[in-house]
MIZA-593243 format. One record per residue: x, y, z of N, C-alpha, C in turn. Coordinates in steps of 0.02 Angstrom, whole numbers, plus 50000, padded with zeros to 5 digits. Example, Ala and Ser with C-alpha at 12.3 -4.5 7.8 and 13.67 -1.06 7.14 Angstrom:
<rs>
506604971650390506154977550390506604983550390506424988850354506844994750357506455000250394
</rs>
This chain:
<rs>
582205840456660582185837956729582775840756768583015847656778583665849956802583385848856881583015848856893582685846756982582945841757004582835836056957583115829456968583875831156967584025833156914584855832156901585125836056965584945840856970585335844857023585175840257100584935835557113584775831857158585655829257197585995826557138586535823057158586615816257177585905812957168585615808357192585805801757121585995795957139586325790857060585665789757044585175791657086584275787457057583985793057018584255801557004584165803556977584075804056883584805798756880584965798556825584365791256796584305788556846583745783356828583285788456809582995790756837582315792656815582295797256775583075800456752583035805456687583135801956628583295794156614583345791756565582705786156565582335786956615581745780056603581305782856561580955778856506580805779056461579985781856474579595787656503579105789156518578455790756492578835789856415578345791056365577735783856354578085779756382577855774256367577295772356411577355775856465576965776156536576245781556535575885780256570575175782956579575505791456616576075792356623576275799556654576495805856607576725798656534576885805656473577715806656476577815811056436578455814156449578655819456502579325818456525579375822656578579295830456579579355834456505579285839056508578465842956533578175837456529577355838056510576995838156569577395835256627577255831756705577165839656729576635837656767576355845356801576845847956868576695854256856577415857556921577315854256979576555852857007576815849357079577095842557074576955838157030577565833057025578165836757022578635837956991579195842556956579375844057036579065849257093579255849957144579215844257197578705839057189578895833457244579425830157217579835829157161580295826457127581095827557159580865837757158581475840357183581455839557264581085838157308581085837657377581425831157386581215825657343581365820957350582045818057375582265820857295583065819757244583495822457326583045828857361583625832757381583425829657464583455824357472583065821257551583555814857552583835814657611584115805057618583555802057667583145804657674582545800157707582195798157640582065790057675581495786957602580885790857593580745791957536580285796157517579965792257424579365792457406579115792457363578175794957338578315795357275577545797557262577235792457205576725792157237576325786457176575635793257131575685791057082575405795757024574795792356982574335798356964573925794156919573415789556942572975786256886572615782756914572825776956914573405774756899573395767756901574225768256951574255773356988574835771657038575415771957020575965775156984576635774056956576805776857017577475773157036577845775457089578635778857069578865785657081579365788257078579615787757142580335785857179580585787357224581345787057203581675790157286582255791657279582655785857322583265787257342583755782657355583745779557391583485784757450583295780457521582765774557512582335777257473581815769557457581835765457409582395767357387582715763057337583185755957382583325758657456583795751557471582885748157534582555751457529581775748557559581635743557514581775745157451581485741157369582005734357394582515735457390582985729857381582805728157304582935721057311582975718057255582295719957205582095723657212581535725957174581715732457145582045735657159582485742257131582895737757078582955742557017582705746256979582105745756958581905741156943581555737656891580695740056920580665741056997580135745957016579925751956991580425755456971580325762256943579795764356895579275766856902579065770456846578345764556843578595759156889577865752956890577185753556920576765751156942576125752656970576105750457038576205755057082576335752457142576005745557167575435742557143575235737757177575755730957139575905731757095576095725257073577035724657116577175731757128577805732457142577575730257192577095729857241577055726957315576495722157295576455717157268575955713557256575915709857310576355708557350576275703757398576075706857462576015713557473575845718157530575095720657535574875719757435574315723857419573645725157466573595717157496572835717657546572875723257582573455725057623573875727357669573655737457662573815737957585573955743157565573375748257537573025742957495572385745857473571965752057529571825749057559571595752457600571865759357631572425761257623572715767357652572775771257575572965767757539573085772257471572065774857454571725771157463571005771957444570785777657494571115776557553571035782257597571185790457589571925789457548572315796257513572055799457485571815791757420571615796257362570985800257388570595798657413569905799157424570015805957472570695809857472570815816857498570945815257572570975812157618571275811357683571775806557692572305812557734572955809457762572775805557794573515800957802573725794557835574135794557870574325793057921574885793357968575045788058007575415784658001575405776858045576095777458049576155777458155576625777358162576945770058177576875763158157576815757258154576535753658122576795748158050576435743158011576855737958009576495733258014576845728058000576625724957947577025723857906577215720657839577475713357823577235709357775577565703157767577945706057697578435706957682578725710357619579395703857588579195702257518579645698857468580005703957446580465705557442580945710557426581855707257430581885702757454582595701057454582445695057459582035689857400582145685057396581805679657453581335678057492581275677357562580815681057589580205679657631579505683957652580115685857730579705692057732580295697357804579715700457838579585699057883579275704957926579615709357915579255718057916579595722457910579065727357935579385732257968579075736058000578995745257979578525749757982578705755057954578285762057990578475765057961578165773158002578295776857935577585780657942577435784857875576605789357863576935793057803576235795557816576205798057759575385795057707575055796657640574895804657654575145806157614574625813157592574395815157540573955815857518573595818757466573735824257407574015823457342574155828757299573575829057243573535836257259573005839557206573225843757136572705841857090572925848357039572715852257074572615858857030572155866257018571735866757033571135860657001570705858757020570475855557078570905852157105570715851957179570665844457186570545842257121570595832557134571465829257145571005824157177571765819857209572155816957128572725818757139573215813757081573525810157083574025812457158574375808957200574345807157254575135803957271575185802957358575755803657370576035808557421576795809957437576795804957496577525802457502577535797857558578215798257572578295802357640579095801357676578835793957713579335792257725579265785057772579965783757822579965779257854580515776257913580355771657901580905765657893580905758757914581135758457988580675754458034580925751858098580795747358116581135739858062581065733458081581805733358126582095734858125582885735958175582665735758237582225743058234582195743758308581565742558344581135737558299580485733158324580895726758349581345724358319581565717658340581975718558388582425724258382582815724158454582455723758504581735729158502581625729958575581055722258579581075718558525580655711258548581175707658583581635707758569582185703758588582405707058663582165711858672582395712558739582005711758762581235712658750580785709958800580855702258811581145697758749581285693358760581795689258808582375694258797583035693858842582495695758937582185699558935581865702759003581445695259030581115693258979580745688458985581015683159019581605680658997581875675659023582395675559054582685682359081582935683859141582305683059201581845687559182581405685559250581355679459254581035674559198581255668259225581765666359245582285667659228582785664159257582825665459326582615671459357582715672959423582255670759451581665669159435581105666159477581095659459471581595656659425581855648859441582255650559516582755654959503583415653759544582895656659620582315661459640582195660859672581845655559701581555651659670581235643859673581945638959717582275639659660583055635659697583235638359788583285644559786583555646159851583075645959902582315646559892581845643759924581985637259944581955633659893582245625359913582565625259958583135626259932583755626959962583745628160047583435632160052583155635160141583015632460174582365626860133581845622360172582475617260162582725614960127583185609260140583665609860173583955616060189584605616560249584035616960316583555619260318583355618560387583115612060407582875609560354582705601360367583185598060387583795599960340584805595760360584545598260455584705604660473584735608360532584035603260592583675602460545583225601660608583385592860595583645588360568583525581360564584475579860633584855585460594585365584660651585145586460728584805589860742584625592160784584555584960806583895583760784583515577360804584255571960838584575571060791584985567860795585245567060857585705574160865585975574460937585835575060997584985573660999584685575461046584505566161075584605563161002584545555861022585035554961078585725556061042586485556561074586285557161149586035564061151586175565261214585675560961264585055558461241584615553761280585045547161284585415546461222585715539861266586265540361309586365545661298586955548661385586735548961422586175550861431585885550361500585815546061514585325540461468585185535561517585625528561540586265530561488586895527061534587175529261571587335535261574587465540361636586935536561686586285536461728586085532761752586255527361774586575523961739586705517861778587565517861792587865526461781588635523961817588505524961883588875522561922588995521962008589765528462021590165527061965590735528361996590665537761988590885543262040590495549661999590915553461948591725550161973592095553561917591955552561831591615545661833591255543661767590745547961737590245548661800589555550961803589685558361763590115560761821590325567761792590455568861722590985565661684591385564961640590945563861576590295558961600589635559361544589215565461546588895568061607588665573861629589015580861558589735580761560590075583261536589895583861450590005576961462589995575461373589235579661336588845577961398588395578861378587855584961358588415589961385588375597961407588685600061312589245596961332589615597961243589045596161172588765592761182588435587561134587695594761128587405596161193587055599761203587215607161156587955610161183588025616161153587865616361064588125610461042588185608160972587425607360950587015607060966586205603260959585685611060945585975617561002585785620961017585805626360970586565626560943586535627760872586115626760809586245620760804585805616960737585015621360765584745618960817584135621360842584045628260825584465634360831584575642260805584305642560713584805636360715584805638360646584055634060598583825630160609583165626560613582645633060610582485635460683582205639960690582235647960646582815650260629583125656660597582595656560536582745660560502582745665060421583015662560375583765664660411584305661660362584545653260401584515647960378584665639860399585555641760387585715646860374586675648160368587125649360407586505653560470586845659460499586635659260561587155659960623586645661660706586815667760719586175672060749586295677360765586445676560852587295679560865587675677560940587275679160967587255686360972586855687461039586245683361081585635683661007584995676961046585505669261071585945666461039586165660561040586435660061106586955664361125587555663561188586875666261231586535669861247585975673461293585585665261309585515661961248585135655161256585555650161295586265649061279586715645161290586725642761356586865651461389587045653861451586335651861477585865653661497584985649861499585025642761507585385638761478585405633461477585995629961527586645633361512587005629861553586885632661653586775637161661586395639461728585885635761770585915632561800585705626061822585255628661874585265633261887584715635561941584695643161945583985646561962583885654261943584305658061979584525655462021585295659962067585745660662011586005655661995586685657561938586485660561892585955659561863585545663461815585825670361838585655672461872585565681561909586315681461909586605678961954587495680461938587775682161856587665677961797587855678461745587555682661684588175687061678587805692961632588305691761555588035693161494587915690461437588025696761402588415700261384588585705661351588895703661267588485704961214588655702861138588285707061098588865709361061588775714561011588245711460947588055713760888587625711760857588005707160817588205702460809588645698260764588105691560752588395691260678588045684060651588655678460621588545673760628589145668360620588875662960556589295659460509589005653660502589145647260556588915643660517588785636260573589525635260572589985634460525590735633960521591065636460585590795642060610591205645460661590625647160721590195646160710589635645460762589635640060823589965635360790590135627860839590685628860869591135628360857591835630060879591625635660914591365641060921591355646860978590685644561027590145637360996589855638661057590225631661091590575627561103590995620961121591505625361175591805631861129592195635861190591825639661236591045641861211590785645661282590555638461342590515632661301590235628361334590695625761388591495626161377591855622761415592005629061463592175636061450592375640961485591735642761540591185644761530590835642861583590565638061605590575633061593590545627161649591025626361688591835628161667592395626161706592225633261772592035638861762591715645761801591405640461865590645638861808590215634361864590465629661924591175627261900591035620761938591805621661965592085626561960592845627662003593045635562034592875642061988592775646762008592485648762082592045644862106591875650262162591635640962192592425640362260592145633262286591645633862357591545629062377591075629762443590435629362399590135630662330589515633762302589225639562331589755643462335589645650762348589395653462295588855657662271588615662462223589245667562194589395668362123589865673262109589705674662045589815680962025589575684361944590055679261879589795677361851590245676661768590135681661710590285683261688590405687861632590675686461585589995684961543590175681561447590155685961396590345690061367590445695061328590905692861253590635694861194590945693961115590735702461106591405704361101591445712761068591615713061020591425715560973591935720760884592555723160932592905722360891593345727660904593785731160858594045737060857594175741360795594545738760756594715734260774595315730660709594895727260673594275724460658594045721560625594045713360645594345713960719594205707960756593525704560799593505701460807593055695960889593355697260953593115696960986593535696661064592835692161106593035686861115592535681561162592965681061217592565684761289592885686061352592215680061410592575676861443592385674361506592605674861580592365678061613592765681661677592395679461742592655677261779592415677661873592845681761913592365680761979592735685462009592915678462084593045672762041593245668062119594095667562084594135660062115594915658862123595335656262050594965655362000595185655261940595335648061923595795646961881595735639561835596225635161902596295634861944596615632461973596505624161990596305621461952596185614561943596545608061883596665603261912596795599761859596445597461766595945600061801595695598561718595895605761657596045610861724596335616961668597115618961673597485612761707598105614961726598635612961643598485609961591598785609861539598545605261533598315599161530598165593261502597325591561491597065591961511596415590461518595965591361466595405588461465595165587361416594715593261366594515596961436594245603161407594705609461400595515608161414595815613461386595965611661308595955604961306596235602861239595625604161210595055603661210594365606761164594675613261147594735618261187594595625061170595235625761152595765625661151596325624561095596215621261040595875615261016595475613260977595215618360894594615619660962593975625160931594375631260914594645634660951595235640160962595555639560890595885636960864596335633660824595825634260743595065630360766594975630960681594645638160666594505641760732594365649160730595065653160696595475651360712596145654860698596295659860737595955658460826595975662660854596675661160907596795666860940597435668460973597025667961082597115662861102596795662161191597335665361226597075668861254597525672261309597115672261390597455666461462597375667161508597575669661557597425675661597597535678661656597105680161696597525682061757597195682761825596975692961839596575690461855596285699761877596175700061942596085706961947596195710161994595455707362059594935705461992594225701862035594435696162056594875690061996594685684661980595235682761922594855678661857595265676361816594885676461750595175677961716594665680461635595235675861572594705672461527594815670461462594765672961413595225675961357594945680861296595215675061251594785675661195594995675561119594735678761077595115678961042595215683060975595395683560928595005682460865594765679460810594525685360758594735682260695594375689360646593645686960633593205693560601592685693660622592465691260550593005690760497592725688060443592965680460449592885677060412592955668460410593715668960348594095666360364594715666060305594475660560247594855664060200594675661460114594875653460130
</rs>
């Protein structure tokens, strides 16, 4: 057996000392050359490889299918393949009956229930019978390279598994943020509701004041209460229940506080594409609410017609700039001379913006800026 020996293989030395005489194969000298050469392919291969012989199946293999055997190595050697796989046999018959009977086998996938380490294992494999002939031309054998790929059958189950329940998990979490939507717009639309009560019962006590500095002073309140409502209402209506997009909002605002289609036409509404949350959406609409109304109702006296100009720009610093401008006589009244109630709002609002108000007089009139970053601080 120098085929074997020269192999280098430790399963060599098994099968040069197993006792063969005793076996339906004879002595080794006696074993016909094409055994003798599938022997030496074998010995000299680290892929699992074996041949079953004879009519009653003896299986020779080498190392690599020697750790396939597991706990069935040694003692497999030189045995009848079915009893060495007795527990696979249903499984097997059929492909070996196929061999012998002169046609290859090729299966690139089996699955196996295999006792081999104590414990039934799924086990998975890729391989292919082929057919050995004498001289004569009849089948004797079966050469069999093989692959085990229970490794990489279970990995990729396990990731379909892992895939599996990621998509679920995301089509939970999209379920959640769905929720989530309908329940902030419900929050959005039940406040709404809310402040719209507010403001009906301002009115209809407003109604019964006599005195007008009162009248006014509710009128007022009630403009504020409004800006705040108008919001929630944006956001009710929106996509996102998180977020107002300025431009539709202040374009709406301004619509609203314009009390007749003249002022309407005077007031122009210039806003870059910016979206806010509600956090900073209120506070900037409470300041457009007080800055043009104070326009409306002191800016231009006699009720003379005069332009306002409401404008929120980017600007390259990565800032806001919310501008309110006329072209009449400017803040020149007591409610904007330092104390009053609507300067203290927009210092207020100003304040949780973290924005910086700056008032001056122009060359038209008198203009309000602030300026605020355009992101929200941590």
């Amino acid at each position: 057996m120098k085929r074997v020996d020269a192999s280098g293989q430790k399963i060599a030395a098994l099968v040069r000392e197993h006792d063969w005489s005793s076996t339906p194969l004879g002595p080794t000298d006696a074993w016909p050359e094409a055994l003798k050469l599938l022997l030496s392919i074998m010995m000299g291969s680290n892929q699992p490889m074996f041949v079953i012989w004879g009519d009653d199946h003896r299986i020779i293999y080498n190392e690599g299918y020697a750790e396939i055997l597991a706990s069935k190595h040694p003692a497999a050697l030189g045995m009848p393949f079915f009893e060495v796989w007795h527990e696979i046999r249903a499984d097997l018959e059929p492909i070996v009956a196929q061999a012998m009977a002169g046609e290859s086998v090729f299966m690139d996938d089996i699955e196996l229930l295999m006792h081999r380490k104590g414990f039934p294992e799924e086990t998975h494999f890729s391989f292919s019978y082929t057919p050995v002939r004498d001289p004569d031309g009849r089948v004797v054998g079966i050469f069999c390279p093989c692959v085990e790929t229970t490794g990489l059958v279970m990995s990729q189950r396990q990731l379909l598994e892992r895939e599996r329940d990621l998509s679920k998990a995301i089509s939970i979490q999209e379920t959640l943020l769905e929720e989530k939507d309908v329940l902030l717009a419900e929050v959005n639309h039940r406040v709404k509701n809310s402040l719209q009560l507010v403001v009906s019962a301002l009115n209809l006590q407003s109604r019964r004041i006599k005195d007008q500095a009162t009248k006014a002073a509710f009128e007022q309140a009630i403009t504020r209460v409004r800006a705040i409502t108008s919001v929630h209402e944006r956001l009710y209506k929106s996509d996102n229940p998180l977020a107002v997009e300025m431009k539709t909002y202040l374009e709406g605002l301004a619509d609203d506080l314009a009390v007749t289609p003249e002022i309407r036409d005077q007031m122009r509404v210039e806003v870059d594409d910016v979206t806010m949350g509600t956090e900073r959406a209120i506070p900037l609409a409470i300041i457009v609410n007080e800055l043009v109304t104070n326009c409306l109702k002191y800016a231009y006296p006699e009720d003379r017609p005069g332009p306002i100009v409401l404008s929120l720009q980017k600007r390259s610093d990565d800032m806001l700039e919310l501008t309110v401008a006329d072209e009449g006589v400017g803040m020149l009244n007591k409610e904007e001379s330092g104390g009053g109630l609507g300067t203290r709002l927009v210092a207020t609002m100003a304040s949780q913006l973290g924005a910086v108000v700056d008032k001056s007089a122009t060359q038209e009139g008198f203009k309000v800026s602030i300026v605020f970053s355009r992101e929200e601080s941590a």
